[in-house]
C-alpha positions as CSV (number, residue, x, y, z in Angstrom):
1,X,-2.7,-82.4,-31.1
2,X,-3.1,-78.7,-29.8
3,X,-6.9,-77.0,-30.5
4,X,-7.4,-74.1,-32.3
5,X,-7.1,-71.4,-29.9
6,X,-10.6,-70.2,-31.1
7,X,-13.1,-73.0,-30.6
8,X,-14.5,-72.1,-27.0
9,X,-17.7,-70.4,-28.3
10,X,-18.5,-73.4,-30.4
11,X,-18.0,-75.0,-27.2
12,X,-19.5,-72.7,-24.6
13,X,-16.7,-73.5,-22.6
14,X,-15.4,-71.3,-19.2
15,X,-12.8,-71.2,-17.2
16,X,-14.1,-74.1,-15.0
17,X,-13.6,-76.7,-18.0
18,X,-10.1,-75.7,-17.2
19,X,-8.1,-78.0,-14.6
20,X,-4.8,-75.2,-14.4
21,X,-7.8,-72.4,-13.9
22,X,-9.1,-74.0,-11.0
23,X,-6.9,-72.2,-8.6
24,X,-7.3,-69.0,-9.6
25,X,-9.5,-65.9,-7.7
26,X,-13.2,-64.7,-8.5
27,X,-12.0,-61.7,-9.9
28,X,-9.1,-63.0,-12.4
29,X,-11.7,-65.8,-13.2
30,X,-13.8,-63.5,-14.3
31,X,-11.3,-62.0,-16.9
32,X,-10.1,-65.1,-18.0
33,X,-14.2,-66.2,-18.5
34,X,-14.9,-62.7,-20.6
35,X,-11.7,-63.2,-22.7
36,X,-12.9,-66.6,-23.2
37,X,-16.8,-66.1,-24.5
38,X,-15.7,-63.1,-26.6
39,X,-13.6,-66.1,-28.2
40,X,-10.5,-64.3,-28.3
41,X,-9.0,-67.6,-26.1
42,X,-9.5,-70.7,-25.8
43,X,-7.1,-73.8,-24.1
44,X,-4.4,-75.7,-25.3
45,X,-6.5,-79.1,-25.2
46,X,-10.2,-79.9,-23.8
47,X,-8.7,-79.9,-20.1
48,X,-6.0,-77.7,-19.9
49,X,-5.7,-73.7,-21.1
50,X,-1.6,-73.5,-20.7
51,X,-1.9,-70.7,-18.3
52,X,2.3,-70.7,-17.6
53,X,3.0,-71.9,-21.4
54,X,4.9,-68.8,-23.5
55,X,3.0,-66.3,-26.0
56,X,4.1,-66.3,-29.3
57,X,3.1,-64.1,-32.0
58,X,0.6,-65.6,-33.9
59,X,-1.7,-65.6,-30.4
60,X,-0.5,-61.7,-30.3
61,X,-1.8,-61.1,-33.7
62,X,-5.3,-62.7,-32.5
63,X,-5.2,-60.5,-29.5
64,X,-4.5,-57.1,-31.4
65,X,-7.3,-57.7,-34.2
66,X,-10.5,-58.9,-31.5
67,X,-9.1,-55.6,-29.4
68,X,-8.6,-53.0,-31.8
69,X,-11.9,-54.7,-33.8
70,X,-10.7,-54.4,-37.2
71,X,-12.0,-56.6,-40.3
72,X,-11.1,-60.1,-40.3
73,X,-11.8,-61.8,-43.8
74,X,-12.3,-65.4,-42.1
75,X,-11.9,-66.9,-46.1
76,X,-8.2,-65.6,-46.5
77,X,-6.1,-68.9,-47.4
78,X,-3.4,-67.1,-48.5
79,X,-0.5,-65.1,-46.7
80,X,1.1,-62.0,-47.7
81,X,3.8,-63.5,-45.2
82,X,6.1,-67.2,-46.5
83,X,6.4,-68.3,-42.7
84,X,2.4,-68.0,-42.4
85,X,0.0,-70.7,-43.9
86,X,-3.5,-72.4,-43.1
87,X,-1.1,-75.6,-43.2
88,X,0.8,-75.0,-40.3
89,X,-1.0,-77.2,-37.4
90,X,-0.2,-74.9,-34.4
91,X,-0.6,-71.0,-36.1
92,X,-2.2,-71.7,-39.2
93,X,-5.6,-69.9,-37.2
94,X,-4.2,-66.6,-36.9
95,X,-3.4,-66.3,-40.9
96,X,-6.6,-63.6,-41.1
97,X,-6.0,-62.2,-38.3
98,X,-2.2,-61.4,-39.2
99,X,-2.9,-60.1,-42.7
100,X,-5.7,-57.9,-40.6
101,X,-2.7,-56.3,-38.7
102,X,-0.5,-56.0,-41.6
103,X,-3.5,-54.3,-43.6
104,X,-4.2,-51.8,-41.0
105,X,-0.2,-51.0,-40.9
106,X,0.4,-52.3,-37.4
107,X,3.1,-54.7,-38.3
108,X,5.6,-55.5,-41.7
109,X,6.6,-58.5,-39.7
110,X,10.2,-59.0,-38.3
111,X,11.9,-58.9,-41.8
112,X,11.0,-58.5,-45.6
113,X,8.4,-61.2,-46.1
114,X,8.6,-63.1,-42.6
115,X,6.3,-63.2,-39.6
116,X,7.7,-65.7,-37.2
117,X,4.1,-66.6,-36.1
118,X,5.7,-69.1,-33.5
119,X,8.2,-67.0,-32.2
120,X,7.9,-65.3,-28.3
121,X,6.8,-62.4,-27.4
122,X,8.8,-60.5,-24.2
123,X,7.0,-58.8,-21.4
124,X,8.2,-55.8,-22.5
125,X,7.0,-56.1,-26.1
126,X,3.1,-57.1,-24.6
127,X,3.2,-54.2,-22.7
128,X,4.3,-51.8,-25.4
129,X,1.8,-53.6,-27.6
130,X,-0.8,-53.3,-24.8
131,X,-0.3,-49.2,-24.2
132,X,-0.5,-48.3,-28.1
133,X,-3.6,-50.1,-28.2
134,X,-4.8,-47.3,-26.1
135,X,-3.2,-44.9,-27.7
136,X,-1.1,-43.7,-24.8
137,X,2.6,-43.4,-26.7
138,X,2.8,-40.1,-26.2
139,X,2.3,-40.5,-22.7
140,X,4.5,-43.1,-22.1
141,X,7.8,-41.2,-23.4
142,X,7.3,-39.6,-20.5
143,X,7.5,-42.3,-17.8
144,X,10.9,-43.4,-16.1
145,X,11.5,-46.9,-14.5
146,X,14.6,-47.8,-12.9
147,X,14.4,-51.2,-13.1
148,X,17.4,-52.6,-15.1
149,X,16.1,-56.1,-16.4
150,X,13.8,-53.8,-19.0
151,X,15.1,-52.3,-22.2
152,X,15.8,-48.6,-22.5
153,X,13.4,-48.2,-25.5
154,X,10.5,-50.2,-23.4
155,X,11.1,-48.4,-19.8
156,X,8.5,-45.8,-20.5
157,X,5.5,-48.2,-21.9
158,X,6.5,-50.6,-19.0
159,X,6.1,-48.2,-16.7
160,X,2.8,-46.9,-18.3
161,X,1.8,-50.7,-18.4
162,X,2.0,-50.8,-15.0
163,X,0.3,-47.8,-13.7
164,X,-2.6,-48.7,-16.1
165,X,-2.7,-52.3,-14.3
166,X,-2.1,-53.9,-18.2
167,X,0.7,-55.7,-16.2
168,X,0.7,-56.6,-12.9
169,X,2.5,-55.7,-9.9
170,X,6.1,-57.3,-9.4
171,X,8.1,-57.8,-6.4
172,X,11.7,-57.2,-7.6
173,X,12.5,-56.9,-11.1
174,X,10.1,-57.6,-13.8
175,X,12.5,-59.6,-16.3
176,X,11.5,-57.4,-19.3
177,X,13.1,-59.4,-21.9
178,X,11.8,-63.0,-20.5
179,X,8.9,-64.3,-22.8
180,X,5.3,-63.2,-22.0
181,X,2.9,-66.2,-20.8
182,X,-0.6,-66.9,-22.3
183,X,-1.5,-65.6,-18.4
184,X,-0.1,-61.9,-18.8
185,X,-1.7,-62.0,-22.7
186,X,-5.2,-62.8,-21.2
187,X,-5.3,-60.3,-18.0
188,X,-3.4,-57.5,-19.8
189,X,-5.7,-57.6,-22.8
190,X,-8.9,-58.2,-20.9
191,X,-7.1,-54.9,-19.0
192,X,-6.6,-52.9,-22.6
193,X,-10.3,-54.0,-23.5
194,X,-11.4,-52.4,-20.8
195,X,-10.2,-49.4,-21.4
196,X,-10.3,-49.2,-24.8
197,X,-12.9,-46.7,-26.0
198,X,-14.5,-48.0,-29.6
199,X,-15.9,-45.8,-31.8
200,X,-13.1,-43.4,-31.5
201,X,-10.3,-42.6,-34.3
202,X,-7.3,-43.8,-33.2
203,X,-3.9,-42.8,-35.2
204,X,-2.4,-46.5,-35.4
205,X,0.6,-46.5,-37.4
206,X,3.0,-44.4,-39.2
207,X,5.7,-45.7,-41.3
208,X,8.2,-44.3,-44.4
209,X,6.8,-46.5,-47.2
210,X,9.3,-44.1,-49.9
211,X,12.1,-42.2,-50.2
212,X,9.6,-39.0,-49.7
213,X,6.6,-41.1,-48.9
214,X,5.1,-41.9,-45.7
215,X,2.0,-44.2,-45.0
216,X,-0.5,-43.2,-41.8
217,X,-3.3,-46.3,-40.6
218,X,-6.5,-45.3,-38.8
219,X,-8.6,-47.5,-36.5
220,X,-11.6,-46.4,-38.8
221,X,-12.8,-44.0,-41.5
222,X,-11.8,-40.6,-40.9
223,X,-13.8,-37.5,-42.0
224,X,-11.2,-36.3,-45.0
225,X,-12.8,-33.4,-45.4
226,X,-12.1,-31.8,-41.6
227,X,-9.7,-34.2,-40.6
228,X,-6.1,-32.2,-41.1
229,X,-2.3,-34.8,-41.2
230,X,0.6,-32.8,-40.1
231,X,4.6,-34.6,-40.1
232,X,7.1,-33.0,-38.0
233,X,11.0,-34.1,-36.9
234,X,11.5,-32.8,-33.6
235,X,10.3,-28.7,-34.0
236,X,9.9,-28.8,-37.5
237,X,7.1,-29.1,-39.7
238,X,7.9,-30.7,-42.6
239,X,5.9,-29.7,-46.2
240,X,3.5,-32.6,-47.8
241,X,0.7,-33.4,-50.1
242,X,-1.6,-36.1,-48.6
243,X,-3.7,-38.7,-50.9
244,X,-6.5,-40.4,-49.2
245,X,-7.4,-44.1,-49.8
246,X,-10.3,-44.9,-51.3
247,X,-12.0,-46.3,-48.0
248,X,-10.4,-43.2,-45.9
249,X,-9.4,-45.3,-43.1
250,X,-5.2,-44.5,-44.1
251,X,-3.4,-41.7,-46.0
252,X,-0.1,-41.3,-48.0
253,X,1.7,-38.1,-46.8
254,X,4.1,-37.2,-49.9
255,X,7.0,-34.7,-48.8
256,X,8.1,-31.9,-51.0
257,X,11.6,-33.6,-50.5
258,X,13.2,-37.1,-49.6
259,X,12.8,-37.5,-45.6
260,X,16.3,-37.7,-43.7
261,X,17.1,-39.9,-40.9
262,X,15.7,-39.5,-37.7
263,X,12.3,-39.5,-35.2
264,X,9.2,-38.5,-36.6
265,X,5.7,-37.4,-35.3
266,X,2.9,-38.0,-37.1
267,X,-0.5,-36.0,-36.1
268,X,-4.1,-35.5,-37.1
269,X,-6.0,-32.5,-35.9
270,X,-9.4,-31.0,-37.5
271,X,-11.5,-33.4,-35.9
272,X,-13.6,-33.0,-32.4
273,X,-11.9,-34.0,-29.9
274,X,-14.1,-35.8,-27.7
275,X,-14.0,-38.4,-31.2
276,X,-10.3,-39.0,-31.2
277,X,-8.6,-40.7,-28.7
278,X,-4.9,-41.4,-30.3
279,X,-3.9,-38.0,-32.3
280,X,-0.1,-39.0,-33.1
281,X,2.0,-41.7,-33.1
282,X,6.2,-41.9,-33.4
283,X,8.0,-43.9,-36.1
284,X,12.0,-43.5,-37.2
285,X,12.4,-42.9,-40.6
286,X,16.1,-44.5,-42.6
287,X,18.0,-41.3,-45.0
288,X,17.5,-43.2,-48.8
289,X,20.0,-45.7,-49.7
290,X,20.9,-46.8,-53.0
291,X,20.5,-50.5,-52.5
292,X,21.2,-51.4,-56.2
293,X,22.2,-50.2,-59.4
294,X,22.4,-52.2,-63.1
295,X,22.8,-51.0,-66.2
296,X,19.0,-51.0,-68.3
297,X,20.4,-50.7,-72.2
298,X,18.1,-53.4,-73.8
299,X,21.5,-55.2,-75.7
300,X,25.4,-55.2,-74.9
301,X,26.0,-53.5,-78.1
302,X,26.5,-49.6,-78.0
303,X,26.8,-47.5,-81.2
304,X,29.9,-46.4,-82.3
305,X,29.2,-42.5,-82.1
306,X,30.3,-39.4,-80.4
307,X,27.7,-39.4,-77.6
308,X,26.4,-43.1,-77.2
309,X,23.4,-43.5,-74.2
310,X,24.3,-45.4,-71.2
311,X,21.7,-46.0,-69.1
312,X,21.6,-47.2,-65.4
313,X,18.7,-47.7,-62.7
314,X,19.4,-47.0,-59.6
315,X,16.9,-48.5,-56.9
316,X,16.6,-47.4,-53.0
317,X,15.7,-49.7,-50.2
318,X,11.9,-49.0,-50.6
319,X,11.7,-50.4,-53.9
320,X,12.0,-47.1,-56.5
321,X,14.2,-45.7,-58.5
322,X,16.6,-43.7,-56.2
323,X,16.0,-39.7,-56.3
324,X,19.7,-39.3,-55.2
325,X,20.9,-36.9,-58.7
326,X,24.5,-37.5,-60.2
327,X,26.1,-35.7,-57.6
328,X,25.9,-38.8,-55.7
329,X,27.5,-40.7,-58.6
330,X,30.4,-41.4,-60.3
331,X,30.7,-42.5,-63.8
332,X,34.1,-44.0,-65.5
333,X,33.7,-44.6,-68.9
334,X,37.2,-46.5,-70.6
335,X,39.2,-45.0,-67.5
336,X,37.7,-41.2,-67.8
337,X,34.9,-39.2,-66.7
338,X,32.4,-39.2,-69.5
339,X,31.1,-36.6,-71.7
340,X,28.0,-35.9,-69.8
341,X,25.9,-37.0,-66.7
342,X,22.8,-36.3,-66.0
343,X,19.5,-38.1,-65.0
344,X,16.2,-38.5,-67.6
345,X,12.5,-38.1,-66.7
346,X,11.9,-41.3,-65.3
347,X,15.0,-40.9,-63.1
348,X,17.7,-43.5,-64.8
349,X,21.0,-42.3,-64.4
350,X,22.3,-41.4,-68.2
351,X,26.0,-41.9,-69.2
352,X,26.8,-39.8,-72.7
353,X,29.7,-41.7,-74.2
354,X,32.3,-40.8,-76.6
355,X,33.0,-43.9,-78.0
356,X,34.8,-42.6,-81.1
357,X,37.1,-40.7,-78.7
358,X,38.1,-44.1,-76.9
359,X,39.5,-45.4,-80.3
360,X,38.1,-48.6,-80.4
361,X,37.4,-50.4,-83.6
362,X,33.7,-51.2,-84.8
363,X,32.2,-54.7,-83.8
364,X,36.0,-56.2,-82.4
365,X,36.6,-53.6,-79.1
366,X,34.6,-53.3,-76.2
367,X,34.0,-50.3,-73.8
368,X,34.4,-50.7,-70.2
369,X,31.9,-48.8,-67.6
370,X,32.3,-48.5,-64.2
371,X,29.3,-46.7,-62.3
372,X,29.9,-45.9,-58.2
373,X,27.7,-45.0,-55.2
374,X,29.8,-42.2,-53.8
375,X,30.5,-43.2,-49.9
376,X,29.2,-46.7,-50.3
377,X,30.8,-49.7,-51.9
378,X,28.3,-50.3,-54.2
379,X,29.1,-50.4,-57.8
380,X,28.1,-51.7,-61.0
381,X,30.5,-52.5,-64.3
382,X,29.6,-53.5,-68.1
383,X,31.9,-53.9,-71.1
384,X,29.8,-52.8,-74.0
385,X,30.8,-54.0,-77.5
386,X,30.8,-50.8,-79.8
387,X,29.0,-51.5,-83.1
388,X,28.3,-49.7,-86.0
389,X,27.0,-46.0,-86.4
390,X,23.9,-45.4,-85.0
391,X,21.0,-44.8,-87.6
392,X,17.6,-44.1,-86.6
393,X,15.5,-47.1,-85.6
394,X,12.3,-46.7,-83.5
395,X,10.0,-43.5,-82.9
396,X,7.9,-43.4,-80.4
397,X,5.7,-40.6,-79.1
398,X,5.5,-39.3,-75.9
399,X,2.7,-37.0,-75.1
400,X,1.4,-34.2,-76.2
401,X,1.0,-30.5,-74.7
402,X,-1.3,-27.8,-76.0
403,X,-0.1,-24.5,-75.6
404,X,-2.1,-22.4,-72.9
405,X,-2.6,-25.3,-70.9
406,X,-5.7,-25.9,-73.3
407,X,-6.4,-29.9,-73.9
408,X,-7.0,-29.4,-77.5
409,X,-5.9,-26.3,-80.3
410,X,-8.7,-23.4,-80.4
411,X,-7.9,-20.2,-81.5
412,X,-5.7,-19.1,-84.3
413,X,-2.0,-19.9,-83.1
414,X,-2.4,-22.2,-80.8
415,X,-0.3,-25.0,-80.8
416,X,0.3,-28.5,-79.8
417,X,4.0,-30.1,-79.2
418,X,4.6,-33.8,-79.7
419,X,7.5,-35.1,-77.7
420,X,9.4,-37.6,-79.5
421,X,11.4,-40.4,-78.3
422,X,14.0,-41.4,-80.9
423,X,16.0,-45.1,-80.6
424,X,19.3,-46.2,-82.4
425,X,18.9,-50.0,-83.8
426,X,20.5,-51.0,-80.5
427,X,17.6,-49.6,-79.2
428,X,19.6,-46.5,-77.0
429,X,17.9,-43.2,-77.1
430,X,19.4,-40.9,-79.9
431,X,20.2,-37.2,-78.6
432,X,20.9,-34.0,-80.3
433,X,24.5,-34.2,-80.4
434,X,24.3,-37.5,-83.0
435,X,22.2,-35.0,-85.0
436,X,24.4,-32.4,-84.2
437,X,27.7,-34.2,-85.8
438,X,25.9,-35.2,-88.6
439,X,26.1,-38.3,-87.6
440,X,22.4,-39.4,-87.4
441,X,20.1,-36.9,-90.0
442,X,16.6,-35.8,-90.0
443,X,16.1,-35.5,-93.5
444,X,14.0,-38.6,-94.2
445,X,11.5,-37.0,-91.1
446,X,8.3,-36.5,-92.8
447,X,4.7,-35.7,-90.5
448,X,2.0,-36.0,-91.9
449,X,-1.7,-34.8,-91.3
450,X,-5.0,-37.1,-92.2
451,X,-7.3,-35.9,-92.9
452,X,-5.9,-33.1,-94.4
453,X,-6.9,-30.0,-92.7
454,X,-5.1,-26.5,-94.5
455,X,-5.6,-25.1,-91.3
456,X,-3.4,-27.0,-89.6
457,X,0.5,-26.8,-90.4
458,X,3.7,-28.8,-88.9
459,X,5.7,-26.0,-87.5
460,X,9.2,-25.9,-89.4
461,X,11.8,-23.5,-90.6
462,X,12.3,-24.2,-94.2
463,X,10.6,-27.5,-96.8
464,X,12.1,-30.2,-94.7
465,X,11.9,-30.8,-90.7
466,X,15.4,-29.9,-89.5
467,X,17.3,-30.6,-86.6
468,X,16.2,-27.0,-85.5
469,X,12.4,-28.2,-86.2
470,X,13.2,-31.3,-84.2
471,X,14.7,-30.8,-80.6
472,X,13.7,-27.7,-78.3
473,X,16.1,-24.9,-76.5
474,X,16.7,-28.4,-74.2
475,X,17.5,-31.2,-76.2
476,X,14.7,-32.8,-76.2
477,X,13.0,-34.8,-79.2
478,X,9.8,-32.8,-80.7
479,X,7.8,-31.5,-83.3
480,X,4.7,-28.8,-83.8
481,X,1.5,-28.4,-85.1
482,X,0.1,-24.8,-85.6
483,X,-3.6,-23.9,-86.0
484,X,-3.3,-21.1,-88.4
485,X,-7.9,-20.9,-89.0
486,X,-10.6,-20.8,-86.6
487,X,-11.8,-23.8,-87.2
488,X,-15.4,-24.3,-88.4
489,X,-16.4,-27.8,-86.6
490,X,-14.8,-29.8,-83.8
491,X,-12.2,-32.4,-85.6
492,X,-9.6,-35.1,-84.4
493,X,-6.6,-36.0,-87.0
494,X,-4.1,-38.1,-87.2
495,X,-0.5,-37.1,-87.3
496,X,1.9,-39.9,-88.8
497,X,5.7,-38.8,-88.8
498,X,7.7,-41.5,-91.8
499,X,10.9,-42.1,-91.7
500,X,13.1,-44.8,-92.2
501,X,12.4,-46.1,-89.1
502,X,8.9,-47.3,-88.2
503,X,6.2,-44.7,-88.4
504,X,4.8,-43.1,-85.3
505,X,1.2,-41.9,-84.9
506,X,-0.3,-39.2,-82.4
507,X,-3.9,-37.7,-82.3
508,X,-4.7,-33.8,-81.8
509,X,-7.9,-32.2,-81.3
510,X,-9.2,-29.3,-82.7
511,X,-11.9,-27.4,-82.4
């Protein structure tokens, strides 16, 4: 059974325990011996190191950690990977040393979820690996290599690789795409060690993590407060706000709009530098794709009104609810457009109905919906049974803004609007237009204050809250309070608007 790759220090083992070492010279000895008491190696068995046996990529992950010296939580058990565990035999070792990688936003694996920590690892990818340990990407897209048996995308860091002695020197061609063994892993990191210069930031990784959302890794912490992030496709600088984690050794860049398809340079400036020794790094961004899309009413009811809510998530390949707007949509509702589409606040696509219009018959007919990604064959389709008249059900309040951009009601006319969200009893949102036809009323809407404060007044046009009182100039579900005194002490009361439906309770504060 195969050793651990790891247990030479335990061991105090060098490379003359090693019978396929034995012919190697003073100087590559000497490599393999300093690779091998900074336990980053270690043989196959007692006897034997498997100089000519192939690299794969949990031995890479190993390699990349020790090198670039970032935290390795020894106790990890778990994977954040299904192909890595602690019970696989042969690469069970490099579990910490993977999640290291994957923490510091140097790999996501080669698909969602999977590592392959026994598959190879080509010459080409060791010496790309190799060269943006150093930091050198930049200066590789530079280099040329005729040689034919390497991959377009790798001729430049092979070439690099090569100058930098990280691989060695080839008669003929260097078979690019033929697995790495254990032999050019050991002598091209012992190479990249070398010339690897700790203590220095280092710009890892770059990577879209959102739709308008891209992630950047350091080697170590950064100074936030000189250190400047920049992202730019090709000449142009593109417009962000960046977030700092907590530990400052990576940074979200959020874009003022969603990032299109193509190269992108990440860059950090601000910083001496005689402290920095990687200041960019290259990634290729996808345009957003709507991946998915279902329909998010709660039941398959709908009610029987002129301007029933349909809603519908759609979902982009990172994981959130696609920005794409309606535009990018198309909405059939019983063979026609529909009365309205538009999207709501927390981005769900919303389908305005007119079920009445359809003529279908309360509780027997159902109402088919057909929703399309335009230029993709995505779709989704629901036939909703139509019920009974909507009547107000739920109320449940939003949040609450002060006028002024105050945080509490202070001076005489100040006020504070409560946003409202109203539900039907098949728990769809209820819009102005139901009140509008008369079809759902506000009559039975009654706030009220406790304690009572006569200072403080609901905001309404005549004795009763009206439809007028309830929705702004936008549609949108609210009522007022007014603060018609100075008020003599600081106070917090309780709002409760009744109605048939269950109560709903808000706090404002005075003072």
């Amino acid at each position: 059974m195969a050793l651990s790759m790891f247990s030479s220090v335990a061991f105090g083992k060098t490379s003359s325990d090693f019978t396929d070492l034995s012919q190697l010279d003073a100087a590559t000895k000497a490599k393999f011996d300093a690779m091998i008491s900074a336990g980053i190696f270690d043989g196959m068995t007692e006897t034997t190191f498997g100089l000519k046996s192939q690299m794969n990529r949990a031995q890479f992950a190993k390699v990349a950690a020790m090198i670039l010296n970032l935290p390795i939580n020894a106790s990890l058990r778990v994977s954040s990977f299904t192909d890595v565990s602690t019970y696989d035999q042969a690469n069970g070792y490099a579990l910490p040393y993977i999640e290291a990688l994957k923490t510091a936003g140097i790999t996501n694996g080669i698909s969602e979820g999977a590592f392959n920590p026994a598959g190879q690892v080509t010459k080409e990818e060791l010496a790309t690996f190799l060269v943006r340990i150093l930091g050198k990407d930049a200066e590789a897209v530079n280099k040329t290599l005729t040689d034919g048996s390497v991959s377009n995308w790798a001729k430049g860091y092979v070439a690099l690789a090569l100058n930098l002695k990280l691989l060695p020197e080839t008669i003929g061609a260097i078979e690019g795409q033929m697995p790495a063994t254990r032999e050019l892993l050991v002598t091209g990191a012992y190479e990249a060690k070398q010339q690897y210069i700790p203590g220095k930031v280092a710009l890892v990784s770059a990577q879209a993590v959102g739709a308008s959302k891209v992630k950047v890794w350091f080697n170590q912490t950064v100074d936030k407060t000189k250190a400047k992030l920049t992202l730019s496709k090709g000449t142009l600088n593109v417009p962000l706000t960046v977030t700092w984690s907590d530990d400052v050794k990576w940074a979200t860049l959020l874009t003022s709009s969603p990032i299109s398809e193509g190269e992108y340079t990440a860059a950090i400036s601000g910083l001496d530098a005689s402290t920095v020794s990687r200041n960019e790094v290259y990634f290729r961004a996808q345009a957003e794709q709507v991946t998915e899309i279902n329909f998010v009413n709660p039941e398959e009811t709908i009610a029987n009104s002129s301007a029933a809510t349909i809603r519908v998530k759609a979902m982009n390949q990172y994981g959130e609810t696609a920005s794409l707007g309606t535009s990018g949509f198309t909405a059939i509702v019983a063979g026609s457009a529909p009365a309205d589409f538009k999207k709501d606040e927390w981005g769900n696509l919303v389908i305005i109905a007119n079920v009445k219009e359809a003529n279908t018959s309360q509780m027997n007919d159902y109402l088919p919906v057909n929703v399309y990604v335009n230029n993709s064959k995505l779709s989704a389709a629901r036939s909703f049974k139509v019920g009974n008249a909507p009547v107000l059900s739920f109320i449940e309040p939003n949040k609450i803004t002060y006028s002024n951009t105050k945080t509490r009601l202070i001076d005489v006319g100040d006020k504070a609007s409560i946003s409202l969200n109203l539900f039907d009893q098949y728990g769809n949102p209820i819009i102005k237009k139901q009140f509008d036809q008369s079809e759902v009323t506000s009559k039975s809407l009654s706030p009220v204050v406790s304690p009572q404060n006569p200072n403080l007044e609901i905001v309404k046009a005549g004795t009763t809250l009206g439809t007028s009182d309830l929705f702004d100039e936008n549609g949108n579900a609210r009522f007022e309070v007014r603060l018609t005194a100075k008020p003599m002490d600081d106070s917090t009361h309780k709002i409760t608007i009744y109605s048939e439906a269950t109560p709903a309770t808000v706090r404002v504060d005075v003072n």
